[in-house]
C-alpha positions in Angstrom: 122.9 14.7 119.3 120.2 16.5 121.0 121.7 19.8 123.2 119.6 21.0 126.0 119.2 24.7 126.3 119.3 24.8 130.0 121.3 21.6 131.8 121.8 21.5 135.3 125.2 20.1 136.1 127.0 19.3 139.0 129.5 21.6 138.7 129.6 25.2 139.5 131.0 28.0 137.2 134.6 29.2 138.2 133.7 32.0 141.1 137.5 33.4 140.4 136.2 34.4 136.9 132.7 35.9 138.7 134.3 37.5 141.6 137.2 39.4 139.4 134.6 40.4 137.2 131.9 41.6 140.0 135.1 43.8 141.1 136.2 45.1 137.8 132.8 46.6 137.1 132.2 48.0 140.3 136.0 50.0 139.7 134.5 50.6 136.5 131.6 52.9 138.1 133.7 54.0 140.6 135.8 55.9 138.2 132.9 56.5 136.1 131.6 58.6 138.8 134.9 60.7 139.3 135.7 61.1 135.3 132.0 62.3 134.5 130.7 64.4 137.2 131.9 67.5 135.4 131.1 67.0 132.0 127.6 65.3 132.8 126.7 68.6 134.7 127.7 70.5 131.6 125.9 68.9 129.1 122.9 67.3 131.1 122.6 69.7 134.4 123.2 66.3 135.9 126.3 65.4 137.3 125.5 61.3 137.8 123.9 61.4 134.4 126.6 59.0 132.9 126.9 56.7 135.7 123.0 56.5 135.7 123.3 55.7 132.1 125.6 52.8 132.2 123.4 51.3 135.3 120.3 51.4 133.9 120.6 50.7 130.5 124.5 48.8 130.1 124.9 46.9 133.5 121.3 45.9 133.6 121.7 44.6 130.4 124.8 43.3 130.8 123.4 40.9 133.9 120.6 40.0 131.9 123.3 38.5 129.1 124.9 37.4 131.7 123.4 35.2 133.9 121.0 33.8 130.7 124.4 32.9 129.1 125.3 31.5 132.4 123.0 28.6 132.2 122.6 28.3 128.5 124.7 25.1 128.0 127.7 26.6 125.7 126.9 24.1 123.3 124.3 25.4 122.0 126.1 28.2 120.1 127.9 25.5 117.8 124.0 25.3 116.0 123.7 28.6 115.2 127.2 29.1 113.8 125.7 30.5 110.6 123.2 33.3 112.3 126.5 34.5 114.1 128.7 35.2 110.8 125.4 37.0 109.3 125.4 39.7 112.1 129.3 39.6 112.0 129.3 40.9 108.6 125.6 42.1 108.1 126.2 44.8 111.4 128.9 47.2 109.4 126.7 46.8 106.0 124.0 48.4 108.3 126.2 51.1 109.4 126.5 52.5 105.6 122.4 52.6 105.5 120.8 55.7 106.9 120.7 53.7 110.3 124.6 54.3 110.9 125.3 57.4 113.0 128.7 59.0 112.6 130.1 60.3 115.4 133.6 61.8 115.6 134.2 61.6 111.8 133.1 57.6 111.9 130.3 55.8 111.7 130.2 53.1 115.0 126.4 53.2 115.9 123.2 52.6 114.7 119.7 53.6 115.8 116.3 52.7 115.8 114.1 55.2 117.3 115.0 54.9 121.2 117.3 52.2 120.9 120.9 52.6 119.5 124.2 50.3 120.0 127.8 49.7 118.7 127.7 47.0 116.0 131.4 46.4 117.2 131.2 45.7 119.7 128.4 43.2 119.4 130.8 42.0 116.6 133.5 40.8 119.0 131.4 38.7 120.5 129.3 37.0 117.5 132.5 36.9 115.3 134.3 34.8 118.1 131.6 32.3 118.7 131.5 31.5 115.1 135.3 31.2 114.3 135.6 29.0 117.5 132.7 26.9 115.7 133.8 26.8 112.3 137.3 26.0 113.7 136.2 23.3 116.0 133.9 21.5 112.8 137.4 19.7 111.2 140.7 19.2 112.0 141.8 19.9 108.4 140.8 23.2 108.4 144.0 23.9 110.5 146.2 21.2 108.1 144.6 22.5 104.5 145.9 25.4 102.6 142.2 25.4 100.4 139.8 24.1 103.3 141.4 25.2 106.2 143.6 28.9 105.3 142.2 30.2 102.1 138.4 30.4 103.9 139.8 32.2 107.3 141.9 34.3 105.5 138.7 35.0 103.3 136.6 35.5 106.0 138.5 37.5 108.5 140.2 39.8 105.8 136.3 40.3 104.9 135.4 41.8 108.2 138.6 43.4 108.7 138.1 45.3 105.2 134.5 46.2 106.0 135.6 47.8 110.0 138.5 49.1 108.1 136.0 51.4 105.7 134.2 52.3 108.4 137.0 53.7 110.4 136.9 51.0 113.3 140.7 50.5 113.2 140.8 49.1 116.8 137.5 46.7 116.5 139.0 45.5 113.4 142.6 45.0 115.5 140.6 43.7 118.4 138.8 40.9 116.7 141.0 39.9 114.3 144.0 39.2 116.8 141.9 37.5 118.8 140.9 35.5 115.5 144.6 34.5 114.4 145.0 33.6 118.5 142.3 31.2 118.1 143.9 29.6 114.7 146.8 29.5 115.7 146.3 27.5 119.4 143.8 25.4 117.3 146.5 23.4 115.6 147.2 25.4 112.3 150.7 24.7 110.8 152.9 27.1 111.3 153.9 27.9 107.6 150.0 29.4 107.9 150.3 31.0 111.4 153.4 33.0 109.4 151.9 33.4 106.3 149.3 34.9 108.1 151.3 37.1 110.0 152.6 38.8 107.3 149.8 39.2 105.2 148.3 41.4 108.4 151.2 42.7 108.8 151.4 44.3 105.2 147.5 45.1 105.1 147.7 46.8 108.4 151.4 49.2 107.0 148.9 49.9 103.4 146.0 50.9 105.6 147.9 53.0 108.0 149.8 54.9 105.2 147.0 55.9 102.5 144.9 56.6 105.7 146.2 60.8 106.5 144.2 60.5 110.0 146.2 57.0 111.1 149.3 58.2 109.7 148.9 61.4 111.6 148.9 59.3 114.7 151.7 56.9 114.3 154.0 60.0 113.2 153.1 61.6 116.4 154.0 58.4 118.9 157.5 58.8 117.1 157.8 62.6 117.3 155.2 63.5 120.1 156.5 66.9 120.8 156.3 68.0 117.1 152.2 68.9 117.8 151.4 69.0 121.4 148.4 71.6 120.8 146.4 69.3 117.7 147.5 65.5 117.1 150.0 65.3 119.9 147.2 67.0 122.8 145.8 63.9 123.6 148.9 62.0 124.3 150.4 65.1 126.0 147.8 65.4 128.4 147.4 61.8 129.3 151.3 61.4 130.8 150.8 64.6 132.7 147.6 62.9 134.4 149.7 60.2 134.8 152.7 61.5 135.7 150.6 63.3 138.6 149.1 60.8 139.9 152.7 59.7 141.7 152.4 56.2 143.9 149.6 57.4 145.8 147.5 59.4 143.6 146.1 62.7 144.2 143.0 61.1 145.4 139.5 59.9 144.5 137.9 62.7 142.8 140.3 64.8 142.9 142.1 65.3 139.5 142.2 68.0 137.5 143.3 67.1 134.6 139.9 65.5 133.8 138.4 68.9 134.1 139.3 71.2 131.5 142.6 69.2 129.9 142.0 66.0 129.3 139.8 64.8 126.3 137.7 61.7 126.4 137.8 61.3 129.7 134.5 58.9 130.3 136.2 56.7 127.4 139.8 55.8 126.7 141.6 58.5 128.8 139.8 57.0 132.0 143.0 55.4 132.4 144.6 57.8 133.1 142.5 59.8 135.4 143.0 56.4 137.5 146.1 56.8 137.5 146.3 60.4 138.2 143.8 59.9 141.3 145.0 56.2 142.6 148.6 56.6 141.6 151.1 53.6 140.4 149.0 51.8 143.9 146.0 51.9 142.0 146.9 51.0 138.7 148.9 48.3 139.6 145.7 46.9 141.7 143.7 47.1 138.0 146.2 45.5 135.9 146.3 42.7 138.5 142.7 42.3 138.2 142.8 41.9 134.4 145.7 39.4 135.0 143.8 37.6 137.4 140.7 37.6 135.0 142.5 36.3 131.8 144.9 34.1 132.9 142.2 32.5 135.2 140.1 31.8 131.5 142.9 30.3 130.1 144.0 28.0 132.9 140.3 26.9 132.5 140.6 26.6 128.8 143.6 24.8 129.5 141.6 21.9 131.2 138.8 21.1 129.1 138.6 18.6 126.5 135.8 20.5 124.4 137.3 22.2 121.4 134.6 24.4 121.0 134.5 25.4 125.0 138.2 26.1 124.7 138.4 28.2 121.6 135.5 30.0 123.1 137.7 30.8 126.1 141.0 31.8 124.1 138.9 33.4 122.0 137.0 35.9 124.7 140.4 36.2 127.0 142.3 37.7 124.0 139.6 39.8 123.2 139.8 41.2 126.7 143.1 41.2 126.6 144.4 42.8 123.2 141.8 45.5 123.8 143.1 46.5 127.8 147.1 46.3 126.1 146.0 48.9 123.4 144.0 51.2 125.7 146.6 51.0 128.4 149.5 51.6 125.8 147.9 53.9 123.9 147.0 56.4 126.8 150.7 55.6 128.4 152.4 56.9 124.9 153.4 53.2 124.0 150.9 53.1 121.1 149.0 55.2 119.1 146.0 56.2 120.1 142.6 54.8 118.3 140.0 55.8 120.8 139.9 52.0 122.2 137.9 51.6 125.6 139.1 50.0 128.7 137.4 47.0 129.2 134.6 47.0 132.3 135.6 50.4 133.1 135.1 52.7 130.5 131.6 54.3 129.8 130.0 52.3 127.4 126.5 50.3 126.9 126.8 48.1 124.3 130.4 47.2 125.4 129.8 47.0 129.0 126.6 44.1 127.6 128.9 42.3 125.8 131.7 41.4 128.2 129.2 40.4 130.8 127.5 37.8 128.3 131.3 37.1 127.3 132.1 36.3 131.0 128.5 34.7 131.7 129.5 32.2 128.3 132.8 31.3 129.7 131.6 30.7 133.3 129.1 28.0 131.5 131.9 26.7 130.0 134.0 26.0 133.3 130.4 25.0 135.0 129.7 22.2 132.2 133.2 21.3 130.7 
């Protein structure tokens, strides 16, 4: 059957999941603003110089994805199932070529000339549309231990292995919970969901322990006062941003932490000066946004008929929602910290491109199911 690119319908997308969104970002630059203007006028002699980065080049973008995925009928991504699992796996195989930069002892981005981006992150969203595809194409590939298990576990554990080499420990987390989500809410028996389970679970201990760096950090969530000046500064530093920031906060641009103390404070520690400015008031707002957000994708999910539509909702909501749970729990001393952004707020370009196309997807979703 013939799929229209563009199809006007008579419904309109779901303005909770637009609205939510419009406000996440906009907190996103908001604390963007008060994290970077130190360290953007000590690298750049220009204190906006990050903010003006993730406007002109991640949020503009990130609208363009967005409102093009926005009337693309969803459909459409079912027929080009195959180009998506080619850039799932072809991305990190680019990353070991001379067009992988390393940065931070691992190698996340790749450039070409003026132009450079995360290959993970554009993986969370390719690697999604396809599994909801290829899980969508047959019901036996949730009943079949040779059609249905052996190939997901073959292709998933082949991703994972390839972000794994590479150092992306929390893209490789990310996408593949979001992956055994989708399985398992697709219909798979549960004999697989637990095989599964503990086939992650076992890779996931291996990795950890022949890996000295991720050990290093797992030891120090259970002993965090054993190294508060090397592995455990991070951590450290984080709760006493957060532990300053009270119920009120300290107010907007007014933390110190961020200033000489706290590292990574445009990425995963943003968290914290949020919390540290805005208080337990202002955190509490955020993490009711995010609620909001992916409960509101799911409810929609929930509703429509359309496997594909509905795995690609799942699929995108856990993504969201697995990453926010190990930045926020990483950053509060919950977890151990893997350098994982915060959704929409953190700084980041290629991130911030592929959430808006994510949310501009699943709005076309609730506007055509």
């Amino acid at each position: 059957m013939k799929i229209p690119f563009f199809k006007k319908s008579k419904q309109r997308a779901d303005y909770v999941i637009i609205i939510v969104t419009i406000i996440l970002v906009g907190y996103g630059l908001l604390m963007l603003s008060s994290a970077s203007l130190h360290i953007g006028e000590e690298r750049f002699e220009d204190p906006y110089f990050y903010v003006k980065s993730q406007i002109i080049y991640g949020l503009t973008a990130g609208l363009l994805g967005f409102f093009i995925a926005l009337n693309t009928k969803y459909r459409v991504y079912e027929k080009f199932a195959i180009i998506f699992i080619i850039i799932s796996l072809g991305l990190p195989i680019l990353l070991l070529t001379p067009l992988g930069l390393e940065l931070k002892g691992a190698t996340r981005q790749i450039e070409l000339g003026i132009i450079s981006f995360q290959p993970g992150e554009i993986i969370k969203l390719t690697f999604i549309l396809y599994i909801a595809a290829w899980l969508a194409g047959g019901s036996e590939r949730q009943k079949s231990f040779s059609n249905g298990f052996i190939p997901f576990l073959i292709l998933t554990g082949t991703l994972a292995a390839l972000l794994l080499y590479l150092r992306s420990t929390s893209t490789a987390v990310i996408t593949m919970g979001a992956a055994f989500i989708m399985y398992w809410v697709s219909g798979a028996k549960l004999r697989f969901i637990g095989l599964m389970a503990l086939i992650g679970t076992i890779a996931f201990v291996g990795v950890v322990m022949i890996s000295p760096y991720r050990l290093a950090r797992v030891k120090n969530l259970f002993n965090p006062d054993a190294n508060l000046e090397t592995t455990g500064f991070h951590r450290n530093q984080s709760l006493i941003a957060i532990g300053s920031g009270g119920l009120w906060g300290v107010g907007y641009g007014q933390s110190t932490t961020k200033i000489s103390y706290l590292p990574e404070v445009i990425g995963d520690s943003i968290f914290a000066v949020i919390a540290e400015e805005f208080g337990f008031i202002g955190v509490g707002i955020l993490l009711l946004l995010f609620f909001v957000l992916i409960m509101k994708m799911l409810l929609v999910a929930n509703r429509i008929r359309n496997k594909f539509g509905k795995l690609i909702l799942i699929g995108f909501a856990s993504i969201i929602a697995i990453q926010s749970i190990i930045n926020i729990g990483a950053i509060s001393g919950i977890l151990p910290l893997t350098g994982t952004p915060l959704p929409f707020i953190s700084f980041g370009k290629t991130a911030l491109f592929v959430f808006l196309t994510m949310i501009g997807i699943s709005s076309n979703v609730s506007k055509y199911a």
